[in-house]
mmJSON file of the N, C-alpha and C atoms, coordinates in Angstrom:
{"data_MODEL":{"atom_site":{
"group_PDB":["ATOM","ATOM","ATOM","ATOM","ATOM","ATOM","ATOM","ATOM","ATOM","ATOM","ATOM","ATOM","ATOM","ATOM","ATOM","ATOM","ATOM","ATOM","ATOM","ATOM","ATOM","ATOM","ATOM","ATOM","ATOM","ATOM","ATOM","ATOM","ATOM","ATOM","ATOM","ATOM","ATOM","ATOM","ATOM","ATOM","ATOM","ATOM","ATOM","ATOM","ATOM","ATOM","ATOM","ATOM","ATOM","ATOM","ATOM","ATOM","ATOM","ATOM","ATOM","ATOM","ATOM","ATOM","ATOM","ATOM","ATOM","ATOM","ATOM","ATOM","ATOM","ATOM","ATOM","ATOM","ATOM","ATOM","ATOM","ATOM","ATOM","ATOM","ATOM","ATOM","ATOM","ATOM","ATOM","ATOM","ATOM","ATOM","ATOM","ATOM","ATOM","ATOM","ATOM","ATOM","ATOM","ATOM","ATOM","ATOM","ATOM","ATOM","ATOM","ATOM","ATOM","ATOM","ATOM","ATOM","ATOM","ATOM","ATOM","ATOM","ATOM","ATOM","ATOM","ATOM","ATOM","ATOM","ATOM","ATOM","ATOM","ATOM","ATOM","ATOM","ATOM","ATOM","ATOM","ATOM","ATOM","ATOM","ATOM","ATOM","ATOM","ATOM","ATOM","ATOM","ATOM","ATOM","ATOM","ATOM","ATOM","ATOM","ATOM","ATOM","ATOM","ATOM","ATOM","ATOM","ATOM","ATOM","ATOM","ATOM","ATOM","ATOM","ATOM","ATOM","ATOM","ATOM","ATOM","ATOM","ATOM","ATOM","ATOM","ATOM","ATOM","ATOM","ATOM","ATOM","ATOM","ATOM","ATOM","ATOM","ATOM","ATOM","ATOM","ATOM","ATOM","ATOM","ATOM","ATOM","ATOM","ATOM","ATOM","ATOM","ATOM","ATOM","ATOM","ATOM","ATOM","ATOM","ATOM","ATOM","ATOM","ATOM","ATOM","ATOM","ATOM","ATOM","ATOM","ATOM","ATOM","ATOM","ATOM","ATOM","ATOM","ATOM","ATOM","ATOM","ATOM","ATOM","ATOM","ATOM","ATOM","ATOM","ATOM","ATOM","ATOM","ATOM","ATOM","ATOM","ATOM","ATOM","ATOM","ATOM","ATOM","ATOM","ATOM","ATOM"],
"id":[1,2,3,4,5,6,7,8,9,10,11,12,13,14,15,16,17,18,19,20,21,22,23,24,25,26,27,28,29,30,31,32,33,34,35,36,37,38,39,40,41,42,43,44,45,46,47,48,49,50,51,52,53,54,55,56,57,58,59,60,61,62,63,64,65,66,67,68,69,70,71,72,73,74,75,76,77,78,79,80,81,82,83,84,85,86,87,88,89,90,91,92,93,94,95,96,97,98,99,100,101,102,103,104,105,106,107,108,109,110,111,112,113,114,115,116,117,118,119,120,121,122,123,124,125,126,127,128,129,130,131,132,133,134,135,136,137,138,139,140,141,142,143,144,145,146,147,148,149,150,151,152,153,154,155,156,157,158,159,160,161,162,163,164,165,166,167,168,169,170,171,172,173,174,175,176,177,178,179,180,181,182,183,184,185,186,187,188,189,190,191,192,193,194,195,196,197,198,199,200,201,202,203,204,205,206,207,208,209,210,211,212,213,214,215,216],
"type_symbol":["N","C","C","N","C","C","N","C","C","N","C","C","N","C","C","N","C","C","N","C","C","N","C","C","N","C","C","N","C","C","N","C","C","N","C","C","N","C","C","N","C","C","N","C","C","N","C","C","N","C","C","N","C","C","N","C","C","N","C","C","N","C","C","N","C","C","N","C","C","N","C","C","N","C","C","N","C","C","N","C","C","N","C","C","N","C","C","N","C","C","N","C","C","N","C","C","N","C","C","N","C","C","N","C","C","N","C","C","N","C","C","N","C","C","N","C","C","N","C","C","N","C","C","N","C","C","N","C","C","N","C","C","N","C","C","N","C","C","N","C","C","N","C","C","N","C","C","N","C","C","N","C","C","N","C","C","N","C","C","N","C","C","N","C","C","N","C","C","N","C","C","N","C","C","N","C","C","N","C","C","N","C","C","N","C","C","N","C","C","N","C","C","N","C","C","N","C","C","N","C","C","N","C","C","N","C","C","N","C","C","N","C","C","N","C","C"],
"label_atom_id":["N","CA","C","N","CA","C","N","CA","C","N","CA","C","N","CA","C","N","CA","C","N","CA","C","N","CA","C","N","CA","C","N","CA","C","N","CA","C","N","CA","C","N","CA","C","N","CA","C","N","CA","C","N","CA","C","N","CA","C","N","CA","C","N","CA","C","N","CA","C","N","CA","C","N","CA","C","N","CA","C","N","CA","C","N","CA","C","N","CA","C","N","CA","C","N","CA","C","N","CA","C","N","CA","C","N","CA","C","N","CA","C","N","CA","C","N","CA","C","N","CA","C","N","CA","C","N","CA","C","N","CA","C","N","CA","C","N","CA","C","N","CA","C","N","CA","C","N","CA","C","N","CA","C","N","CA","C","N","CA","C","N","CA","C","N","CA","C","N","CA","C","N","CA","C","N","CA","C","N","CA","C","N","CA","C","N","CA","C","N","CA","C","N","CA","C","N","CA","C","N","CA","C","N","CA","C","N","CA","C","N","CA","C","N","CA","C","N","CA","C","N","CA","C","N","CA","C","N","CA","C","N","CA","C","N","CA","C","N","CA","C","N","CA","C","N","CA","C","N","CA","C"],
"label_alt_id":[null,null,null,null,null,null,null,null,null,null,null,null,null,null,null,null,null,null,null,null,null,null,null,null,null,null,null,null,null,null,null,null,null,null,null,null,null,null,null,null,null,null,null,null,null,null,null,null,null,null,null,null,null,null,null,null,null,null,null,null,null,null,null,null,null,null,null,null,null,null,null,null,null,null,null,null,null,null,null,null,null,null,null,null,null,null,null,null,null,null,null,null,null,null,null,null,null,null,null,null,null,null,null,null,null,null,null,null,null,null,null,null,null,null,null,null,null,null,null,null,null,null,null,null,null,null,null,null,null,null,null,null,null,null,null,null,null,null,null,null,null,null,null,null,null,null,null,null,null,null,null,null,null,null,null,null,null,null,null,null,null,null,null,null,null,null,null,null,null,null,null,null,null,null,null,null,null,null,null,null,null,null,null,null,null,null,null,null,null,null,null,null,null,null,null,null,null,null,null,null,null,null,null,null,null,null,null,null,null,null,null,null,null,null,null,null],
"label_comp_id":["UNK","UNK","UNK","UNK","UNK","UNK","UNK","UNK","UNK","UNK","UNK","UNK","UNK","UNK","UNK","UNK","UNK","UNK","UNK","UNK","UNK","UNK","UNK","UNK","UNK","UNK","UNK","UNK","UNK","UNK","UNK","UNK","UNK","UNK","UNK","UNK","UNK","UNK","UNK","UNK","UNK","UNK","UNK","UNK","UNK","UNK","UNK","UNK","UNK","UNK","UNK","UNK","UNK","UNK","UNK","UNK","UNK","UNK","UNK","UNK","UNK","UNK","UNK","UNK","UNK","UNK","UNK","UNK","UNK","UNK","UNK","UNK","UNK","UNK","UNK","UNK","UNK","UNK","UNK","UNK","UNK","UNK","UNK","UNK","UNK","UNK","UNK","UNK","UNK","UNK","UNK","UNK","UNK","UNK","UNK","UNK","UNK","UNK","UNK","UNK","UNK","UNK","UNK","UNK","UNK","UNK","UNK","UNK","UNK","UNK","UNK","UNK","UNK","UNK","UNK","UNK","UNK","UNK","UNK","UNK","UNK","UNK","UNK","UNK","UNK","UNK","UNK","UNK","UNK","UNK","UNK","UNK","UNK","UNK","UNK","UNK","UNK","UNK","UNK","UNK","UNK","UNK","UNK","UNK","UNK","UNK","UNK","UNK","UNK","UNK","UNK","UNK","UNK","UNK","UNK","UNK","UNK","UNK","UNK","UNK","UNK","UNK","UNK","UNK","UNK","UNK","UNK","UNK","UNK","UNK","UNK","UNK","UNK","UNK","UNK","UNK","UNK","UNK","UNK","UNK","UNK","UNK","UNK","UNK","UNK","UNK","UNK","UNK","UNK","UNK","UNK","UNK","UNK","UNK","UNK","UNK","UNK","UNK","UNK","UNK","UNK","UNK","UNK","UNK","UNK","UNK","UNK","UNK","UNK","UNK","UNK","UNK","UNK","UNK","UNK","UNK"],
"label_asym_id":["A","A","A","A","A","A","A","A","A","A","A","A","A","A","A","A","A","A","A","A","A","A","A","A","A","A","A","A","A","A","A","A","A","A","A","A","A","A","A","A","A","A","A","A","A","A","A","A","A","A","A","A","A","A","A","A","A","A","A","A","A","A","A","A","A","A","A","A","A","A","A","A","A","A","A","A","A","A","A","A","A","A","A","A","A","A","A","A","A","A","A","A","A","A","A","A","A","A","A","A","A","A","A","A","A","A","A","A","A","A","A","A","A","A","A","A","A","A","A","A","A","A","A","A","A","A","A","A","A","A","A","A","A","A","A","A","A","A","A","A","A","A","A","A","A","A","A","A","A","A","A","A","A","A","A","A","A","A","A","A","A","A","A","A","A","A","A","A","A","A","A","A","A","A","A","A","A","A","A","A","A","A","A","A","A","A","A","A","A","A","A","A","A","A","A","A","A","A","A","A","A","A","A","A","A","A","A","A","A","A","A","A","A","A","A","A"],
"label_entity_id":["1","1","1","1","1","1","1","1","1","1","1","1","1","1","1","1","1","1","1","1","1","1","1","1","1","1","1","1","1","1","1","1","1","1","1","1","1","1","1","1","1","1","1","1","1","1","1","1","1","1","1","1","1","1","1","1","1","1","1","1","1","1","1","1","1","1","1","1","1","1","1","1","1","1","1","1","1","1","1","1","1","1","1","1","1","1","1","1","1","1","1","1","1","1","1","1","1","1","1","1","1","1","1","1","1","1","1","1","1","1","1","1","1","1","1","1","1","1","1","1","1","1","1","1","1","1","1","1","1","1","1","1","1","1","1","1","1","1","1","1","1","1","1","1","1","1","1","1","1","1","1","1","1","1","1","1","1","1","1","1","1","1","1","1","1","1","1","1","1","1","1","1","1","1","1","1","1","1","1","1","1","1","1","1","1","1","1","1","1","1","1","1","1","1","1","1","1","1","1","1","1","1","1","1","1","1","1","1","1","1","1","1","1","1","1","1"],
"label_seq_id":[1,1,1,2,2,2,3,3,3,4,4,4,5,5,5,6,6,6,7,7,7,8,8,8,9,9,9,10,10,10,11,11,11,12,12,12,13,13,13,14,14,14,15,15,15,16,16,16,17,17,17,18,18,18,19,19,19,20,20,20,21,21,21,22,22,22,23,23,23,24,24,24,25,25,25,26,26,26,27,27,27,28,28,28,29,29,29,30,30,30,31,31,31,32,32,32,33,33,33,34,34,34,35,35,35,36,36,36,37,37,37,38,38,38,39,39,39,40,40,40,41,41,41,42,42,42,43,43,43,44,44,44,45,45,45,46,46,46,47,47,47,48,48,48,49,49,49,50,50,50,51,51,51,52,52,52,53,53,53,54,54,54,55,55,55,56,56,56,57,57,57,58,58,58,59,59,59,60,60,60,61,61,61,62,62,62,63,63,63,64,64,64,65,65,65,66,66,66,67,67,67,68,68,68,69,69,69,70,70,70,71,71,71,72,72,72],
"pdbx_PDB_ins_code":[null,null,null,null,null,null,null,null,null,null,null,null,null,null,null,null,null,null,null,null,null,null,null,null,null,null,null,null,null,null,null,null,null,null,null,null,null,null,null,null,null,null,null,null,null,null,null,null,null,null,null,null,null,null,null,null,null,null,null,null,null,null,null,null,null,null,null,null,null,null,null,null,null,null,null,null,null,null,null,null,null,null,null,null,null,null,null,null,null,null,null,null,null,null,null,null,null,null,null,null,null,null,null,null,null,null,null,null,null,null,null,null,null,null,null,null,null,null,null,null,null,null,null,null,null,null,null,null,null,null,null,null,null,null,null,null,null,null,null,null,null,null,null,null,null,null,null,null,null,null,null,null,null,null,null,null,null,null,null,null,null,null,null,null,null,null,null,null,null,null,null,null,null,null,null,null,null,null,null,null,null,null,null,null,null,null,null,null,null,null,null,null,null,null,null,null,null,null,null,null,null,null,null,null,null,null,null,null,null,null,null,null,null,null,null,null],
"Cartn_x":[104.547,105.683,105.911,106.239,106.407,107.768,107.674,109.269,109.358,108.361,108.512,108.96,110.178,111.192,111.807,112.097,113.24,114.635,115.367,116.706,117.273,118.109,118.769,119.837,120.867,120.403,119.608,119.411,118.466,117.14,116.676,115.406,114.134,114.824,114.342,113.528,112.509,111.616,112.4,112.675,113.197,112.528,111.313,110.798,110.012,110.148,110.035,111.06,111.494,112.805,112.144,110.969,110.243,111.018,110.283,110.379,109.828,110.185,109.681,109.151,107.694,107.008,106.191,106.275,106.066,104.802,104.101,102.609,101.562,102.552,102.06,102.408,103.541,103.747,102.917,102.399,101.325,100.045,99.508,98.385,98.366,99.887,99.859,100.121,100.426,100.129,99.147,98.303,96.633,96.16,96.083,95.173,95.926,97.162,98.123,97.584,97.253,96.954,95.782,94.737,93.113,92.594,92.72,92.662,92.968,94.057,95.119,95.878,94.813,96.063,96.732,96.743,97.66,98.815,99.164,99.82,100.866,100.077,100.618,101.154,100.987,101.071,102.498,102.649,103.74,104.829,104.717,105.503,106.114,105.292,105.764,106.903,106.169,107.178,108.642,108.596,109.918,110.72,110.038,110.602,111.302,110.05,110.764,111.661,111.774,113.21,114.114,114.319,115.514,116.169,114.968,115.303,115.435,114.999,115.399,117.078,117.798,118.879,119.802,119.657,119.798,119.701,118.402,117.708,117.853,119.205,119.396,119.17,119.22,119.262,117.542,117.167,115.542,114.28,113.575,113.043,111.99,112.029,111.555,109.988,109.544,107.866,107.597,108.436,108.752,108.6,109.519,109.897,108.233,107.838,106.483,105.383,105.322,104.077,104.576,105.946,106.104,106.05,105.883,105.979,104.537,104.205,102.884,101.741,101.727,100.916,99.334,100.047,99.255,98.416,98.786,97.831,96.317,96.267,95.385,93.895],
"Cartn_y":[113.794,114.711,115.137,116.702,116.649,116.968,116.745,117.122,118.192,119.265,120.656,121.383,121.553,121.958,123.101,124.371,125.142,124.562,124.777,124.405,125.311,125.891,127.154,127.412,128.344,129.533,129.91,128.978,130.197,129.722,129.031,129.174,128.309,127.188,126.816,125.31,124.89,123.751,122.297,121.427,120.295,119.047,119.262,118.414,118.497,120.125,120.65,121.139,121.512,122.772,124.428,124.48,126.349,126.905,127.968,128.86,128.631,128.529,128.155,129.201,129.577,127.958,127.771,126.807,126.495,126.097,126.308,126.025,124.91,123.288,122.316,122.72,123.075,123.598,124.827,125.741,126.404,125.963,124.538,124.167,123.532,122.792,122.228,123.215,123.817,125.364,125.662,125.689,126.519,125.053,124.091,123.061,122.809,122.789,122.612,123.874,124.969,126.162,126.678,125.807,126.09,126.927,126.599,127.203,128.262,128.598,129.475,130.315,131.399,131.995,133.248,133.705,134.288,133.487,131.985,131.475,131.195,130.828,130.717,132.138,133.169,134.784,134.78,134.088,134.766,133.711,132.139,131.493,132.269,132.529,132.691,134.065,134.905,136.149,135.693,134.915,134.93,134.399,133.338,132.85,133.557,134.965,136.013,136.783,137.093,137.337,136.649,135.574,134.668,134.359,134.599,135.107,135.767,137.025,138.201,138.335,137.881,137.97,136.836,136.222,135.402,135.614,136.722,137.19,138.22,138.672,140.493,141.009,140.521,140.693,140.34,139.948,139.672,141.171,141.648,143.081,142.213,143.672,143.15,143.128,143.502,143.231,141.792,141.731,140.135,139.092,139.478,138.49,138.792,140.183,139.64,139.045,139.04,138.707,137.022,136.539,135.19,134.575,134.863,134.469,134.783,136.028,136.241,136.912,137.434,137.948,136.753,135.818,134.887,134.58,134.473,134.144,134.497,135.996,136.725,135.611],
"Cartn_z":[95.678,95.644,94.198,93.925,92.791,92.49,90.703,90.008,89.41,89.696,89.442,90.508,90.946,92.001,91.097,91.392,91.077,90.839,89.742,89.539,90.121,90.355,91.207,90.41,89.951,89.688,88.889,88.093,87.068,87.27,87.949,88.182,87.445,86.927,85.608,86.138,85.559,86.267,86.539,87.179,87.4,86.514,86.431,85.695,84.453,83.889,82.251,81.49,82.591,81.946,82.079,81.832,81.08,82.747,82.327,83.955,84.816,86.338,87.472,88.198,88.735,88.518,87.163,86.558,85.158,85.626,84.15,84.651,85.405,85.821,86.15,87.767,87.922,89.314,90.405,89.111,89.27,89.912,89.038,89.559,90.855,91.013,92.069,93.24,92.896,94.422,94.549,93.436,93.7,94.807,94.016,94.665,96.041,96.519,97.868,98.573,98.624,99.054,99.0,98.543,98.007,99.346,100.395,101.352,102.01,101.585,101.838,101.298,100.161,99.326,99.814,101.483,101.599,101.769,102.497,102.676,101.031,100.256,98.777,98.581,98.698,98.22,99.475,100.454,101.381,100.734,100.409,100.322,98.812,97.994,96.395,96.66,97.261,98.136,98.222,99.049,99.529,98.277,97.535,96.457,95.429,95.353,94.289,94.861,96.302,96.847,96.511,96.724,96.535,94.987,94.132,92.583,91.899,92.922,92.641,92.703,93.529,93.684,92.481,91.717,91.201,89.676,89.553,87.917,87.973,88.643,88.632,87.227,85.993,84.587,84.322,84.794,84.297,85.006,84.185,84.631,86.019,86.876,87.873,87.337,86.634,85.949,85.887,85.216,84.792,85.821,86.777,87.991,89.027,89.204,89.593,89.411,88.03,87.362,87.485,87.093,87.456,88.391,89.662,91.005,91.547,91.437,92.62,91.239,89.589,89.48,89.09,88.839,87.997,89.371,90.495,91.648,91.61,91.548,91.474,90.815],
"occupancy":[1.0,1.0,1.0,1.0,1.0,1.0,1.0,1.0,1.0,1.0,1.0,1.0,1.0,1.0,1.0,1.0,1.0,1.0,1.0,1.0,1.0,1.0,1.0,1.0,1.0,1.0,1.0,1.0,1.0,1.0,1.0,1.0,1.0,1.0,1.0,1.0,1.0,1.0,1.0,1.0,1.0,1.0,1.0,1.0,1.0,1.0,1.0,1.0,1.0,1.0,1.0,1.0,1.0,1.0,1.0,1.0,1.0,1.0,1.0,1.0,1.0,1.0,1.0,1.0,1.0,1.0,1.0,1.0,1.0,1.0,1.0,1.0,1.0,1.0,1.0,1.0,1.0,1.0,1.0,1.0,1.0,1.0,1.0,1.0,1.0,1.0,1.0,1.0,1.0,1.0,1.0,1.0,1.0,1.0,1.0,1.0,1.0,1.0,1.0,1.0,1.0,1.0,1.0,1.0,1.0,1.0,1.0,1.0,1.0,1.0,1.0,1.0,1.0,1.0,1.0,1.0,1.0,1.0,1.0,1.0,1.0,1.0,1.0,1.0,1.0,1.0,1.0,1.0,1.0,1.0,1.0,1.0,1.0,1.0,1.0,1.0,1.0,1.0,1.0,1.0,1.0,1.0,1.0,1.0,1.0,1.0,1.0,1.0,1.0,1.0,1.0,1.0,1.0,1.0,1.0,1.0,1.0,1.0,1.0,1.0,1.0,1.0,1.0,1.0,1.0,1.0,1.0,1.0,1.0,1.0,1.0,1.0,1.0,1.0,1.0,1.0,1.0,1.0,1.0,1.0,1.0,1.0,1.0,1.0,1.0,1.0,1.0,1.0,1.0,1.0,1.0,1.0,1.0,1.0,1.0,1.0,1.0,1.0,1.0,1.0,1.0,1.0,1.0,1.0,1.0,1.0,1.0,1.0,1.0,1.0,1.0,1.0,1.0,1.0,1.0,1.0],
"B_iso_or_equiv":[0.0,0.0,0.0,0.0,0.0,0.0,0.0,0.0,0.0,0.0,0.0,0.0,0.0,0.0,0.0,0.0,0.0,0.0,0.0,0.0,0.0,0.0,0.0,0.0,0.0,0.0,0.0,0.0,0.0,0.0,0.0,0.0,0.0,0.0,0.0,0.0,0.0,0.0,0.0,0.0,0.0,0.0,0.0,0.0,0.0,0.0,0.0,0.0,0.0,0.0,0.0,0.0,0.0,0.0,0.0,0.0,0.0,0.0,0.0,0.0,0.0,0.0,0.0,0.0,0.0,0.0,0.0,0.0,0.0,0.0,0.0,0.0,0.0,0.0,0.0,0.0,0.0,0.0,0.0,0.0,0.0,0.0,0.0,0.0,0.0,0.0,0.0,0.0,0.0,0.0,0.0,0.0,0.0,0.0,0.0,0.0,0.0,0.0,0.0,0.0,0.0,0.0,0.0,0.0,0.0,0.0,0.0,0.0,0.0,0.0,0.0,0.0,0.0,0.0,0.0,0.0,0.0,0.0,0.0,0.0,0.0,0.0,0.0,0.0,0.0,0.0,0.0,0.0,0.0,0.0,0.0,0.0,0.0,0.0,0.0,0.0,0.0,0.0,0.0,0.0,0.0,0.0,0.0,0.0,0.0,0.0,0.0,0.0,0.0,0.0,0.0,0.0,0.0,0.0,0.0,0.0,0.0,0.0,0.0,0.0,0.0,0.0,0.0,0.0,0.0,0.0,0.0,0.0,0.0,0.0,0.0,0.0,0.0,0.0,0.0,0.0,0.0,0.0,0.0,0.0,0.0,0.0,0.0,0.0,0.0,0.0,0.0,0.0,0.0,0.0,0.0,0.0,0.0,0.0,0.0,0.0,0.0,0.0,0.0,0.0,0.0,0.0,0.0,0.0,0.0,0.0,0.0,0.0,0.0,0.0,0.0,0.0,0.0,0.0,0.0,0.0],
"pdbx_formal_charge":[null,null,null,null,null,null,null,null,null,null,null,null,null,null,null,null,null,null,null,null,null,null,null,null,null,null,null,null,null,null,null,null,null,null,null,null,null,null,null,null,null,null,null,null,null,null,null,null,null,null,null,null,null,null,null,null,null,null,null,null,null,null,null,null,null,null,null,null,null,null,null,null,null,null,null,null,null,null,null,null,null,null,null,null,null,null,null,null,null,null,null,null,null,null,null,null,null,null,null,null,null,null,null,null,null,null,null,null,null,null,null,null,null,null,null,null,null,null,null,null,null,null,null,null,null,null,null,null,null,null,null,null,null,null,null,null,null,null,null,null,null,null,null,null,null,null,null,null,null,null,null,null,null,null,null,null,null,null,null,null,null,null,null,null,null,null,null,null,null,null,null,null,null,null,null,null,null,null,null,null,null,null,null,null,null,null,null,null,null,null,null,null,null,null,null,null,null,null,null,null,null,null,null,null,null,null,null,null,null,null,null,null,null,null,null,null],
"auth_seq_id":[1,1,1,2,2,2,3,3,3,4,4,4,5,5,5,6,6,6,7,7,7,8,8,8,9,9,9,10,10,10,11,11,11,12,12,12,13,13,13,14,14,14,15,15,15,16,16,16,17,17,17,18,18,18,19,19,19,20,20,20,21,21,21,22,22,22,23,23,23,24,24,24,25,25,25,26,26,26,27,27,27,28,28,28,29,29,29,30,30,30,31,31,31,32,32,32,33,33,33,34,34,34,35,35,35,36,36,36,37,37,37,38,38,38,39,39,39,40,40,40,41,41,41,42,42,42,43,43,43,44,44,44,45,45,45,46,46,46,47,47,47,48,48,48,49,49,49,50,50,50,51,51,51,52,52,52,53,53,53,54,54,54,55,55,55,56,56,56,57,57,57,58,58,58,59,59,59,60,60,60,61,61,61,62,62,62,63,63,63,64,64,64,65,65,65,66,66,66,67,67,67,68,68,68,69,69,69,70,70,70,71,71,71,72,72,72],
"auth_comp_id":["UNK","UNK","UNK","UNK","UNK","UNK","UNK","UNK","UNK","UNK","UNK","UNK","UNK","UNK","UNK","UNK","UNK","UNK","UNK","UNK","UNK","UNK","UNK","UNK","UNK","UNK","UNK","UNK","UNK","UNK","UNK","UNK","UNK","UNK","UNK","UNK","UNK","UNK","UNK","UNK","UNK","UNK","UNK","UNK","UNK","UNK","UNK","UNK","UNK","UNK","UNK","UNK","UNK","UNK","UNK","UNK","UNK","UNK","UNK","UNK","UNK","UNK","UNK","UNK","UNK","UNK","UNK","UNK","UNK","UNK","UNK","UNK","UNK","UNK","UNK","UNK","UNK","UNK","UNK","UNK","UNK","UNK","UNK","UNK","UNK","UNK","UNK","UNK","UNK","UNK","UNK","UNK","UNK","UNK","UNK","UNK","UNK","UNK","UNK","UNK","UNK","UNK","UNK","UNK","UNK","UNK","UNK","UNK","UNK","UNK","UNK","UNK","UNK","UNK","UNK","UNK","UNK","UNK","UNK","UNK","UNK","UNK","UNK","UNK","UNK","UNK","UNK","UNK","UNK","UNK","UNK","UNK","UNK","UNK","UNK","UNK","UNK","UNK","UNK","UNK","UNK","UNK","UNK","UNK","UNK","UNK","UNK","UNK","UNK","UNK","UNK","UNK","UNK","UNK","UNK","UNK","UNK","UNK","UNK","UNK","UNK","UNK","UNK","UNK","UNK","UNK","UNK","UNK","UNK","UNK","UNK","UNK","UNK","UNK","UNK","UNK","UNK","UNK","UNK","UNK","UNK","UNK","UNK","UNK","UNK","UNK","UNK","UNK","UNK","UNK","UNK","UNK","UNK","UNK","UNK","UNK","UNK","UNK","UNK","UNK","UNK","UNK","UNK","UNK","UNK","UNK","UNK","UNK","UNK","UNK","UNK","UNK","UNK","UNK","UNK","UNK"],
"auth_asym_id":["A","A","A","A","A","A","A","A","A","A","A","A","A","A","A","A","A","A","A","A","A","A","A","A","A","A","A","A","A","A","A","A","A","A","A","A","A","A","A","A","A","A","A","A","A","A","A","A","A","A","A","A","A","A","A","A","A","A","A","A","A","A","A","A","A","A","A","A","A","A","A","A","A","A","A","A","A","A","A","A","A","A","A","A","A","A","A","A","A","A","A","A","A","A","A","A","A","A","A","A","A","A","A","A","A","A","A","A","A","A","A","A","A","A","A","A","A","A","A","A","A","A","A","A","A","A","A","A","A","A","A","A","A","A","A","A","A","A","A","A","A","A","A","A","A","A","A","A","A","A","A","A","A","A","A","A","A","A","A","A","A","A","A","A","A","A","A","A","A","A","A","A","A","A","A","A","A","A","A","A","A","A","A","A","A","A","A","A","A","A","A","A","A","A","A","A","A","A","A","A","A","A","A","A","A","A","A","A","A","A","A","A","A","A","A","A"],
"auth_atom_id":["N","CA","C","N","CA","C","N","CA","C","N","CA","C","N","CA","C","N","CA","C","N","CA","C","N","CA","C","N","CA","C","N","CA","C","N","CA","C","N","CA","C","N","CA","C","N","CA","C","N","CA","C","N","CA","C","N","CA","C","N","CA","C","N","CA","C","N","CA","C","N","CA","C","N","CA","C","N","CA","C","N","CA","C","N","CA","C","N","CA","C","N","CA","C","N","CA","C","N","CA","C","N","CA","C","N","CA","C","N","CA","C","N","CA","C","N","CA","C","N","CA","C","N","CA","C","N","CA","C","N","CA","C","N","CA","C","N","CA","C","N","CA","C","N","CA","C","N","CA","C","N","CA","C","N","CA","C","N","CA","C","N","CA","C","N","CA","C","N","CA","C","N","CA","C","N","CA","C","N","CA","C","N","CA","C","N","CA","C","N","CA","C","N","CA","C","N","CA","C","N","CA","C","N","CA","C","N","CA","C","N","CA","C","N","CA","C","N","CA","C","N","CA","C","N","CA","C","N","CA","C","N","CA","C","N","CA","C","N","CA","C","N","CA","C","N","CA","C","N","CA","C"],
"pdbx_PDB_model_num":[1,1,1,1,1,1,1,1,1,1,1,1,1,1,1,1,1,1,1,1,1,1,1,1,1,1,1,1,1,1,1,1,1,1,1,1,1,1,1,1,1,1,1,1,1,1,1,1,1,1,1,1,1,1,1,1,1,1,1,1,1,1,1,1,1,1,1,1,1,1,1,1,1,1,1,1,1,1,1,1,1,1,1,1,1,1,1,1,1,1,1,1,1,1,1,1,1,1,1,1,1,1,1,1,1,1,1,1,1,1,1,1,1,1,1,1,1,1,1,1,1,1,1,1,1,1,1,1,1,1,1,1,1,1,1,1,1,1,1,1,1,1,1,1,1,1,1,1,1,1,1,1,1,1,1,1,1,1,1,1,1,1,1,1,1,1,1,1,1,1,1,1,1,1,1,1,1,1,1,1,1,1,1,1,1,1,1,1,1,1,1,1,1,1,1,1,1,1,1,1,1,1,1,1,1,1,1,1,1,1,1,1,1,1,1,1]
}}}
């Protein structure tokens, strides 16, 4: 189980502090989803919905490339 969880509101790592998902949380999605990166691409989705509403002040460039661009 990990301690890179979203803090809520601002979005910030549970177990670094940087931005979520911070880069250890990153890996652990690639390797949890190795199989499955539409499944990773729908879960991160909804995620940047829900922070979208939350980072109304953060550019939405920003908020994609943090959530779904790094997937790629």
């Amino acid at each position: 189980m990990t301690t890179h969880n979203p803090i809520k509101p601002a979005w910030t790592c549970g177990g670094c502090a940087g931005e979520w998902p911070c880069p250890t949380r990153r890996r652990e999605l690639r390797a949890e989803y190795d199989r499955a990166p539409v499944s990773l691409a729908l879960y991160l989705a909804a995620q940047l919905v829900d922070a979208a509403q939350d980072l109304a002040h953060v550019p939405a460039g920003h908020l994609h490339y943090r959530f779904l661009g790094w997937t790629r």
